[in-house]
C-alpha positions in Angstrom: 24.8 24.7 -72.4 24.8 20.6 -71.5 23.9 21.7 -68.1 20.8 23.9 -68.9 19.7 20.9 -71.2 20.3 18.7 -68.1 18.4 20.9 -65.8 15.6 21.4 -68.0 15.2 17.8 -68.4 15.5 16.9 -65.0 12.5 19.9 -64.0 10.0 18.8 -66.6 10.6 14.8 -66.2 11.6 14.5 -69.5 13.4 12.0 -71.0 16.2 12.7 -73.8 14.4 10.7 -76.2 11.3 13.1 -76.1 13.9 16.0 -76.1 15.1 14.4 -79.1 11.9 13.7 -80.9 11.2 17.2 -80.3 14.1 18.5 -82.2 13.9 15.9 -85.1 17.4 14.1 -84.4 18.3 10.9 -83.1 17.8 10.3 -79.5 21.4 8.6 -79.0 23.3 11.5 -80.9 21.5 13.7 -78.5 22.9 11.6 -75.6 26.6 11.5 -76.8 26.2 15.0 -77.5 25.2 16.3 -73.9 28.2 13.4 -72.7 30.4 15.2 -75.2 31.5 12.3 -77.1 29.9 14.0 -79.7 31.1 17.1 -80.7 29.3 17.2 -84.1 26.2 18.3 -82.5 27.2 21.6 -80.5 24.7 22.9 -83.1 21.6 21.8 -81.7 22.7 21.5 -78.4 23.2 25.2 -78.5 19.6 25.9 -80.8 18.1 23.5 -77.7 19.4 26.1 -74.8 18.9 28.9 -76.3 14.9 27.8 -76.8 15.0 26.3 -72.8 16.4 30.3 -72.2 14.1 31.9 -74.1 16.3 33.3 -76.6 15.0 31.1 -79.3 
C-alpha cells in the first residue's frame, strides 16, 4: 500500500504535504506513516490506496 502511495506521488509530482492536505491529516503523520514509524495510521494509508486504485 506505501508503495502505490509512493508511486502515485512520484507520477503526479506531488508532494506528501498536498497528499496530506487532501486527506485532512497532518502532513508529518503521513510521512512517518508511509516510513512505517507509524503504525497508527495503516488506516488512511489503506483509505489513500484504495482511492489511488480506484476502489474508493
Amino acid at each position: 500500500m506505501e508503495e502505490t502511495i509512493i508511486l502515485f506521488l512520484t507520477v503526479h509530482n506531488m508532494t506528501v504535504a498536498e497528499l496530506a492536505d487532501r486527506y485532512k491529516v497532518d502532513h508529518e503523520t503521513l510521512l512517518n506513516a508511509l516510513s512505517g514509524r507509524n503504525k497508527n495510521m495503516k488506516s488512511v494509508i489503506k483509505r489513500i490506496a484504495m482511492d489511488i486504485n480506484g476502489g474508493g
